[in-house]
Each structure stands twice: as C-alpha cells, then as structure tokens.
N, C-alpha and C positions, 0 to 999 in steps of 0.2 A: 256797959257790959258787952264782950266783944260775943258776936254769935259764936256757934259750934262750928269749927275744922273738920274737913272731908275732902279728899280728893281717889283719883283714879285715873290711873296708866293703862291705853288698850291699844295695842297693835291691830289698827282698822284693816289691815289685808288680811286676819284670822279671824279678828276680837278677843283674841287670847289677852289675859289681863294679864298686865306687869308689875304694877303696883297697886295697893289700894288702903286706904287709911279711912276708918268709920265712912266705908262706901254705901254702905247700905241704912246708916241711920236717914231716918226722917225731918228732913230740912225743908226751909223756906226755897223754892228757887228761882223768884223774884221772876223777872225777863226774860231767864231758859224758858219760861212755856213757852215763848212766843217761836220758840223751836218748833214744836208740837203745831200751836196755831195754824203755824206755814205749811207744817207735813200737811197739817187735814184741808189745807187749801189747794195747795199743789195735785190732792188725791182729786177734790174735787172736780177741778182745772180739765183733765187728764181722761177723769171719765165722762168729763161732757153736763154738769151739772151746774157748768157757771163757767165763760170765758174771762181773759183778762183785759177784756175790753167791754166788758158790760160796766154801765153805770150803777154805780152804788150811793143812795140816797144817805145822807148823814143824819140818823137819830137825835135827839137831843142828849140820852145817857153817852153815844158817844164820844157828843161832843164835848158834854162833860166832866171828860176821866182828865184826871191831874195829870201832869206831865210825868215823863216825857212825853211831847205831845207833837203832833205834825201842825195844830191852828186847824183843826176843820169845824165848818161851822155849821149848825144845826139846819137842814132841809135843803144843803148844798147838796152836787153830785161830784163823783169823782169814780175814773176811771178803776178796776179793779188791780191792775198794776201797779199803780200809783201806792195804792194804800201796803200792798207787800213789800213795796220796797223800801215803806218809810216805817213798815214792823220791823224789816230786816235790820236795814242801814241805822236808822235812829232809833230803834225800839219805842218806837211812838205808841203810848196807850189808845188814845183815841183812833189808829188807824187797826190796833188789832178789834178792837171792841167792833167797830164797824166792818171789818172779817168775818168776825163770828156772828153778825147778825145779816149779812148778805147771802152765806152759806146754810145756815139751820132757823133762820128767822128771830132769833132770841139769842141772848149768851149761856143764857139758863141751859137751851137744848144743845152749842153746842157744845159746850164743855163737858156735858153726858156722850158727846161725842168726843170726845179729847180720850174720857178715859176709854171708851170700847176702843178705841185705835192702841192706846195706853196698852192695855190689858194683850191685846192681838200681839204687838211687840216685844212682850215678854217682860213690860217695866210694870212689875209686883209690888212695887213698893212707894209706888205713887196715886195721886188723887189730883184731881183736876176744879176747880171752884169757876176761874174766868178764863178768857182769855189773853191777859196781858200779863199776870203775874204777881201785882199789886197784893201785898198781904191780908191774907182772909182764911179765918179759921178753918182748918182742915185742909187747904191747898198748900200741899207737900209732896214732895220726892225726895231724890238722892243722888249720890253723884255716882253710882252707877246708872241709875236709868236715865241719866241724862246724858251719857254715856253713848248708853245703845240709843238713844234718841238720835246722837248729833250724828252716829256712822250711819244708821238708816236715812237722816238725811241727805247723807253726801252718795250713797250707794244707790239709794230707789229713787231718787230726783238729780240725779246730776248736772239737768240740761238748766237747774236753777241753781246750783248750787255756786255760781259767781258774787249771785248777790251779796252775800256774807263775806265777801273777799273789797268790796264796791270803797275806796276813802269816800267817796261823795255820790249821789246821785238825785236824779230827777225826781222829784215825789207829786209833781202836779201842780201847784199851789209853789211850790218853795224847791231850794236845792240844800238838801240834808248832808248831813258830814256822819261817818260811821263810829259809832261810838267806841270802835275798839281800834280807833285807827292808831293807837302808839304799840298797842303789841304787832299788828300787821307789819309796822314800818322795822318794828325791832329785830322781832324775830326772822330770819333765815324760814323760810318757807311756808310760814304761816299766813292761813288763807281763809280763815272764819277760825268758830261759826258763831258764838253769840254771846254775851255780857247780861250780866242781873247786878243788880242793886235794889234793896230796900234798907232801910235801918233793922227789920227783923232779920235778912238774912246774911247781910253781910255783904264782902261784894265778891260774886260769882262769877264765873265763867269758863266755857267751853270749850277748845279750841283745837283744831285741826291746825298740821304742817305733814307737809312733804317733802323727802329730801333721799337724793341717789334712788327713787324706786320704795323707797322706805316712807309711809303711812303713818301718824303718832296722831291718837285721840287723847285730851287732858279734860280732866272736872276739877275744877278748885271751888266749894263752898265758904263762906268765912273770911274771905278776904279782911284786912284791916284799911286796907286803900285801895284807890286803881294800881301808884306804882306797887307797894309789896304783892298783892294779888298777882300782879302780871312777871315780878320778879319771880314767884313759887312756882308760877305754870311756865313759866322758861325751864327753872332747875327739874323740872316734873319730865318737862318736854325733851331737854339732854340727858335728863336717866333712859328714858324711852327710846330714841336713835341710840345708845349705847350699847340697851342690853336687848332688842329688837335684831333678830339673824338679817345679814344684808340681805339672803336669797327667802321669799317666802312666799307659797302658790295662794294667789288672791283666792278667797272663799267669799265673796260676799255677803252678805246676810240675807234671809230669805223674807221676798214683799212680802207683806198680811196681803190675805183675802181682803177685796174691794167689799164691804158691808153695805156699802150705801148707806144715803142720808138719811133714812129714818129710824128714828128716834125710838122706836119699839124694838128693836132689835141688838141682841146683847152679845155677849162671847165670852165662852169661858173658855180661858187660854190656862195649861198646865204644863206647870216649868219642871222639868224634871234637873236636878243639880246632879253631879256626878260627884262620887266620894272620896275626890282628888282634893288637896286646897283649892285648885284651880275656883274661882268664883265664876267663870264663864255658865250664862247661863243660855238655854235653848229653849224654842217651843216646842214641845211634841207632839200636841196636836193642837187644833182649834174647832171647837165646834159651837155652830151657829145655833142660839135657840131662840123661838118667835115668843114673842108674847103675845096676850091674848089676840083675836081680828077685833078693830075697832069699826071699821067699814068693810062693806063688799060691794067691790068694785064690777060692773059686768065685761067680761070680756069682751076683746074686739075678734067678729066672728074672722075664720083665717080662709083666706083665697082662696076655692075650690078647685083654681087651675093656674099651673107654673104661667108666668109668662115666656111668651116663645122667645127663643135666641136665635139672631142669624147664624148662618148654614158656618158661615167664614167663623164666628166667635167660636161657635161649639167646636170645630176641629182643629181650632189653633188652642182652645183648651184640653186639650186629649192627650193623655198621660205620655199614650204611644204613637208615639208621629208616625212609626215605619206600620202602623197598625192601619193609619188612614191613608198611606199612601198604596196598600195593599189592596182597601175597600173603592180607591178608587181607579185604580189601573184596573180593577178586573169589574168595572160598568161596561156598558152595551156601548161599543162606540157610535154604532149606527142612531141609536136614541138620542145619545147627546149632538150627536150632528144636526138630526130633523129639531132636536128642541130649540137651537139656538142658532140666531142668525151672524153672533158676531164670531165664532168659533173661526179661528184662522187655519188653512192647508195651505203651506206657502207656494208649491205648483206642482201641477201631473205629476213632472218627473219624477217627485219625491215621496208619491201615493201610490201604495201598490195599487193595479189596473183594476185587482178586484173593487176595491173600494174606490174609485172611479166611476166604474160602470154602475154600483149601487148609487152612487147619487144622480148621476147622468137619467135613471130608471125612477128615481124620486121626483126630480122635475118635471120629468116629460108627462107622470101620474098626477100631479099636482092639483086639486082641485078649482077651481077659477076665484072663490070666495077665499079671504084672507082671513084665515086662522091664526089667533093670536098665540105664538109660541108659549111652549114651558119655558120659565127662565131659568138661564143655565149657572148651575150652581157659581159663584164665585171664587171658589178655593180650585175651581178647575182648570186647567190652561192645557189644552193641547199644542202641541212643538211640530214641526215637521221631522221625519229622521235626517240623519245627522249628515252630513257635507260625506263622514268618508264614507258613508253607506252609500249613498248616490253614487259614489265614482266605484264601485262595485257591480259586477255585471249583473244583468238583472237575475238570471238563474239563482244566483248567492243572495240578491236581498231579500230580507224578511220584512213584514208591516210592522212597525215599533210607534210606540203611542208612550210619549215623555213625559209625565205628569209634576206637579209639584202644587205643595199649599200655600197659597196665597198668603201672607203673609200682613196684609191689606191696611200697608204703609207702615206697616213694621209694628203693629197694635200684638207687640208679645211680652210686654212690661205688665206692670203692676205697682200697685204700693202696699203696705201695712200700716195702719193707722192707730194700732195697737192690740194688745191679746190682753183676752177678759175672761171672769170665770166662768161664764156661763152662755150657751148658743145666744139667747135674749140678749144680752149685755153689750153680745159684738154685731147683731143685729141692730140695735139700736143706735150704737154710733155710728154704723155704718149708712144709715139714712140721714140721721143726724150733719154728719159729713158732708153725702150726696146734697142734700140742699143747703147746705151752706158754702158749696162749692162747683153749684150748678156749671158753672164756664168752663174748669176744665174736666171736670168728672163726666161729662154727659155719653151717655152712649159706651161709659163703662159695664162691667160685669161684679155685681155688689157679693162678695162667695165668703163664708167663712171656713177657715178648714179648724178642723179639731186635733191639737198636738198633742204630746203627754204634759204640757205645762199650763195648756190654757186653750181657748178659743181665738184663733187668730181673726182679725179683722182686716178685710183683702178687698182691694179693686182692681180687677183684671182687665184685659183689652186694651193696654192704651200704648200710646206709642213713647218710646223711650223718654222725646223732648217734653211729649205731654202727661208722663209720670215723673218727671225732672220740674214742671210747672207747678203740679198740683202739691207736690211735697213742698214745694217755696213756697207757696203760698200758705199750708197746713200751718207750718213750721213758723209762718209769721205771724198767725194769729195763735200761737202756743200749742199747736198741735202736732203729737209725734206723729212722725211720719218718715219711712224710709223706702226705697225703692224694692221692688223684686225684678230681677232678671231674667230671660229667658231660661226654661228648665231644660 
C-alpha cells in the first residue's frame, strides 16, 4: 500500500506558500527529523553548550540503530563534527542517536527538546519521538512544518548550511557519500537539504534551489521511489521559479528564543492564521513557562567592586572623543610637567619664557631626596608649538599645548561573538570565550551592550590584526565571530 501524498511550494525570501496539497495532514517523516536534530545541535553549538570538537562517547543503544548507519562502535569516541556530518550527508541513524545523547544526555530528553524547539517555530502540527526518524508511534509532522523547519535551517544557521549541499564527506571513521546526491547533480541550483525513507512513510524529502536571486523550498511526503519522488520535486520546484516574482525583499524568518537545555522548561507558541487562503503561518508570541524548581541552587555571591581599567582603555572607549580631548587640553600643565619625567619640550625657542622660568624655579627648589613621580597618564602626549608659530615674532606667539589620545598601537577594534537574550547569556559566553582564547584575547575589555534585538556579546581594546586573529581563530573552532571597527 503506497503511503499518503503531501507536498508544499514556499518561496524562502517571504515564506509565502505557492502551492500545497494535504500539507498539513499528519505523516511519517522518516529522516526530515534529522533536520530538526541538526537545528537543536547547531543552537547548542552557537550558545556554548557543547563544541564541535568535543568528543562524544558511543552508547551501546547507539550503536545499535539499524541503518542507515555510519559503523560506530559501542564505547568508541568520535569528534562532534564527525557525527553531524554523517547525520547530514548519509543520514546515519546511529550518528544522530549519539547527537541527542551528547547534547541532553538521553534521547528520551532530547526529543522533549525537539518539540519545545518544534513548538517555538510555529510547526503545530508535529510531535517529535527520536532522533533519527525511524518509525514509532506518534512521531509525525507534515509537509508544511518541515517546510518552516528546512528555511529556518538555511536562514538561522547558514554558516552550516553547506553541509546538505556536501556529494561526499569526511565522517571520522569512513568517507560518506550524500544520499540525495542525484537530485543535487540534476537539478539547476539545488543545494540541500534532506531525504527520508521508511516503508511507513514513503520516500520524503526537502529541498532547497536557488536560481537568478530566486529562493524555492519543496516538501514531497509519499514518494513511490528515489527516481519519481525526485522527479515530482523537480516539477514542484519549476512551478515555484515560475510563479515566484523575480524581484522580492528577503524577510527572513524570525530566530526562536534560545530556551536552553533544560528539560523543565516548556513554551507555548500561538499561531495566529490570517483569514486569507494564504496558509502562511506566524508566531505571535512566545512565552516561557517554568515548571516546578526541582533544586536550589546557591548563588555565586557578585564582586563588590568593578575591576579597574587603564587610564588609555577607558578613553579610547568614550562615546565622545572631542569630549576627552577637551578634559584633557584643559589639565594644569605645570602638574603634568613636575608628574612626569619623560614629557618631551622639544627646545626654549619653542616654550613660551613664562613657562621656562617656571621650571628653571622647579629645579633650582628641588628637594635633594628622590621623589617617586606621578605617572603620567598615557593617552597624553604633549607636542611642542608648531614650526610656523616659531618663525612668528615673539610679541604674536601664544603657548599652545597639542594634545591627542593615544591610540596605544591602534587597540580601537573589537569583535562580536554573538547576541543572546539575556545580560547572563552574553556574559557567560563571553568568559567562556576569554578562556578559551586566552592568547589572543588577554588584556581585552569583556562589555555587553544592550540593543533592541538582544544582548550583544563584545570584546573591546584590541588592535585591528589582533581582532582579525581572535575571530580566525573563534571561527575555527565553530564560533561566530566578526569584527567591530572604530566608532
């Protein structure tokens, strides 16, 4: 008996749907979970709760899920890259199953984590059981939520979203081949994202292309093979670049709130439909609710006093340059002279007589015992006046005192490491970060600023080639990171 037929046409630069045929009924969708799997790994990833270079121990349950399989073998380790790319590329059961058990410790928890991510995204009409897909009662969706699943994966994770494009790749252990690599090679622009197969559900799959600027998401449920399945999401795929406007302003779709991993924490997400055909659906709100406290944890008491910052960082961070250059042309010149020994006057000629005589009067008063100077601020640099003021008769010249803020080898960079929802959130990666990137972060300034979209996460102080360093290096071990420039 062949399964039940479903599909859906979305134009991913809107999500405005083009077509849809029993989009919303409740199907098997095989290996689409491991779409999902990857989103809540990638979220993991991203907020610091697991890199792609930690080892992950292999279970015995997952070593043994039936194929598709990567061969991992019971109480082996294996890189966390490895195993994503062989959920990706081969849709390997045993590499997602040990996913979800790296991330939430159980499958059990996180497939409770699958649907609050579920739910956060607006897909109503799904239920989450494992992680790999594998048919088991009650683990259903549709071919719209998988839909919104596969654009949220290409819009909120794009810096991964090659993988689903990958004919072959590295998996650890072996070199895996992509299971959808005849619609890739076929189709004109298509570049993921993902393939299902069971005997319950038929044969599935997702798929993105791009073409002229033009964006087409397909769901096909019920396939009767790989080739006619891949033949329907072709014809699915040319109704879409057809009736898809050439010109259309990208709207991306909006991230879920970061919930974190724990497993108590739920979210009721409410879809509001609009009384158009249109099936496009949105979230309109999302609110978090706790359940019960199972533990109380004591806090960690908080620093009674800021740590100090040099003189040079605080005024290279100050909103208003001409502000600090104001507070410092108008200090005591005579102070900063007696404070500091290394202050250069480059000669007589070029110092008015008064201020001559006052230090000529300093010396000669000088007590015999060596008094350890004030040190003299380092954003300060006094100049001598200028060439054509000298060649000015003395009557016409004035004392002029040049000032400028040190700049103290160019430390007016920065990076962003990411924006989080909450002060804590960016606070935490952002130490996070600091020690695991001791070498070139040191001696940075750890600051979050608060936008209307989120908490940004910021390191300030550093000099262009050594915020050019630190983001190479972020970026190698999977972490976002881009530069800030002088403001």
């Amino acid at each position: 008996m062949a399964a039940p037929y479903a599909a859906m046409v979305m134009d991913a630069r809107n999500g405005e749907v083009i077509h849809s045929a029993n989009a919303d009924t409740r199907l098997h969708p095989a290996s689409l979970t491991k779409m999902m799997t990857l989103y809540v790994v990638f979220e993991a990833v991203q907020n610091g709760e697991i890199t792609m270079d930690t080892k992950v121990r292999i279970s015995q349950k997952a070593a043994a899920e039936p194929p598709s399989k990567l061969g991992l073998r019971a109480g082996s380790t294996i890189q966390l890259r490895y195993l994503v790319r062989a959920a990706a590329v081969k849709s390997a059961n045993d590499a997602a199953t040990a996913l979800a058990e790296a991330i939430s410790g159980s499958e059990a928890a996180f497939a409770r984590r699958m649907n609050r991510t579920a739910k956060a995204l607006g897909m109503s009409r799904t239920t989450f059981k494992n992680a790999h897909g594998l048919t088991e009662n009650g683990h259903l969706s549709s071919a719209r939520d998988m839909t919104i699943l596969g654009r949220h994966v290409l819009y909120d994770y794009p810096q991964y979203y090659n993988l689903f494009s990958r004919r072959s790749t590295d998996a650890g252990i072996k070199t895996v081949a992509h299971t959808n690599r005849r619609f890739l090679d076929s189709y004109a622009g298509a570049d993921g994202i993902k393939t299902g197969y069971t005997r319950a559900a038929g044969f599935n799959l997702t798929a993105s292309a791009e073409r002229r600027g033009e964006r087409i998401i397909v769901t096909v449920f019920g396939g009767n093979s790989t080739a006619s399945r891949n033949a329907q999401v072709a014809k699915l795929m040319d109704l879409g670049f057809n009736k898809a406007p050439s010109r259309m302003a990208l709207r991306a779709p909006r991230k879920p709130p970061y919930l974190g991993p724990d497993a108590s924490v739920a979210t009721e997400t409410v879809i509001a439909r609009s009384q158009t055909p249109s099936t496009n659906t949105r979230a309109k709100s999302i609110r978090v609710v706790a359940a019960a406290v199972k533990t109380s944890l004591r806090p960690t008491a908080r620093p009674t006093t800021e740590p100090a910052l040099p003189n040079a960082l605080v005024a290279e961070l100050k909103q208003d340059i001409q502000s600090v250059l104001e507070e410092v042309q108008t200090a005591d010149i005579k102070e900063v002279i007696a404070s500091s020994a290394t202050v250069e006057i480059a000669s007589a000629a070029e110092v008015p007589a008064t201020a001559v005589g006052t230090v000529n009067a300093a010396d000669k008063n000088a007590p015999s015992a060596s008094v350890k100077p004030v040190v003299r601020p380092r954003t300060l640099v006094l100049a001598s006046a200028s060439a054509r003021q000298a060649a000015q008769p003395v009557e016409k010249r004035e004392a002029e005192v040049v000032t400028r803020i040190s700049t103290s080898g160019g430390r007016h960079w920065g990076i962003n490491v990411g924006r989080f929802p909450s002060r804590y959130a960016a606070e935490k990666a952002l130490l996070k970060t600091a020690l695991a990137e001791m070498a070139t972060l040191d001696g940075s300034l750890r600051k979050v600023v608060n936008g209307a979209r989120g908490f940004d996460a910021n390191f300030m102080g550093l000099t262009r080639d050594a915020a050019d360093l630190a983001c190479r290096r972020l970026q190698a071990r999977q972490v976002t990171c881009f530069m800030i420039g002088p403001s």
